[in-house]
N, C-alpha and C positions, 0 to 999 in steps of 0.2 A: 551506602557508599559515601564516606569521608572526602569532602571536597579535594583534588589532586588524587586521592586512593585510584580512581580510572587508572590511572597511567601506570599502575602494578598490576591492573587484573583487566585486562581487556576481554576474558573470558566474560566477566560480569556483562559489561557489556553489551555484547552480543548474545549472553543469556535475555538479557532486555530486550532485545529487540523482534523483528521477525524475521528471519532469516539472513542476516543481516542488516536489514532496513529500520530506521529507526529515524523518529523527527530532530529537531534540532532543541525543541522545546521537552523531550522525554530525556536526551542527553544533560541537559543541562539543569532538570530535577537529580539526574544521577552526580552532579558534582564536575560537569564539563562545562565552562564558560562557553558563549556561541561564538563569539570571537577565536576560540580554539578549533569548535569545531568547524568553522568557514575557512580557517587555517590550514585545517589537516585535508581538507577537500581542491586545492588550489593544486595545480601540475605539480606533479611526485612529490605530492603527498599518500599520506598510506589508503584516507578514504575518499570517494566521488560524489558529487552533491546529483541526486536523481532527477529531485524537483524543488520548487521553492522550500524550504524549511524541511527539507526531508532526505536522508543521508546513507549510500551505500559503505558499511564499516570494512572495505576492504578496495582494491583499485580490481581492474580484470572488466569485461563485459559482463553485464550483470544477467541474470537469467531471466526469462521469463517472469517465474516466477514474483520474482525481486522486482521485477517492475509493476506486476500486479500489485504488490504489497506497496510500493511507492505512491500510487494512483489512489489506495485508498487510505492509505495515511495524510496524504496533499489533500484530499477531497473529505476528510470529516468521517465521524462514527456511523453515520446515516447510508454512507456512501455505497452502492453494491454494484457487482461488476456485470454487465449485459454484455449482449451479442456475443461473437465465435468464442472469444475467452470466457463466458460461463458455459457456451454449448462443452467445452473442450474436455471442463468437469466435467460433465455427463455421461463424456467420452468419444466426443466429437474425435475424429482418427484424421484431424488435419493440422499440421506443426502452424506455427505463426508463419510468417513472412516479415523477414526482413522490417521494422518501422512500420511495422503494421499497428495502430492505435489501438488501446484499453482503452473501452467504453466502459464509461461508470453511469450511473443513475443517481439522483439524488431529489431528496423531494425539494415540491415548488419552492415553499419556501425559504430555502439554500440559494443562494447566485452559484454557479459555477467557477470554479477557481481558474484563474488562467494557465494557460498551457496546459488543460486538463481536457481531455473529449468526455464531457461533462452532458448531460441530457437530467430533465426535472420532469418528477412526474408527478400529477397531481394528487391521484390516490395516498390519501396519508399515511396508509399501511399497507404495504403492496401483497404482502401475506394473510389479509384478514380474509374475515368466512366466507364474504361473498362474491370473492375474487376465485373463481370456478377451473381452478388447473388441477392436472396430474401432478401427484409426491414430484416425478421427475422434473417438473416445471418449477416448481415451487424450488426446488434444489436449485435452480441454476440462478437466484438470487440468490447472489451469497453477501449477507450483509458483511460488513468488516471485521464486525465482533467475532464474525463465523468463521472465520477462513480457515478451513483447513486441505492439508494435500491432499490430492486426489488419491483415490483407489482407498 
């Protein structure tokens, strides 16, 4: 994409992204200034800023989902989603609540990003051999590279 081209194909964009959700620093590999995109995120503009450097491409209450995808785009490739929100993949049969926080994990040697419910765990491959869980277990880390919809 041709620097300015975005602003004729907003399709592309959002092909870039994750369902929506896109950093500020992948936009601006595509040909978007970040000064633009802090611009188009400011009251009625078209998109909403989720988290630091990390960007809803549409306005509206984001989903679930889109917030998942927020949390681990703000918090790095390493980053995998714990507690109720990975049980939920599993098929945990309980809806979120209202502001209820996405726990992420991230190993030790990552700091936590602010505004992030961030947790560091020392195992440096939380998937290796002799880390003794069920496929089911193992499923409910879902690193970031991994994400995909449920069912």
């Amino acid at each position: 994409m041709t620097r300015g081209s975005w602003t004729r194909d907003a399709e592309a964009l959002f092909a870039a992204s994750r369902r929506g959700v896109i950093t500020v620093a992948h936009l601006e590999s595509l040909g978007v200034p970040p000064g633009t995109s802090y611009r188009r995120c400011l009251p009625g503009g078209p998109w909403q800023r989720l988290l630091p450097g990390v960007v809803l491409l549409r306005t509206g209450e984001p989903t679930r989902r889109q917030l998942v995808d927020g949390a681990l785009l703000h918090c790095g490739d390493q980053a995998v989603v714990t507690g109720l929100e990975s049980l939920r993949r599993q098929g945990l049969k309980r809806d979120a609540r209202p502001g209820e926080p996405i726990h992420v994990l991230l190993p030790l040697h990552l700091n936590p990003q602010p505004r992030a419910h961030a947790h560091r765990w020392s195992c440096p491959d939380v998937m290796n051999d002799s880390f003794m869980a069920s496929d089911d277990m193992k499923e409910s880390f879902m690193p970031s590279g991994r994400v995909s919809p449920p069912g």
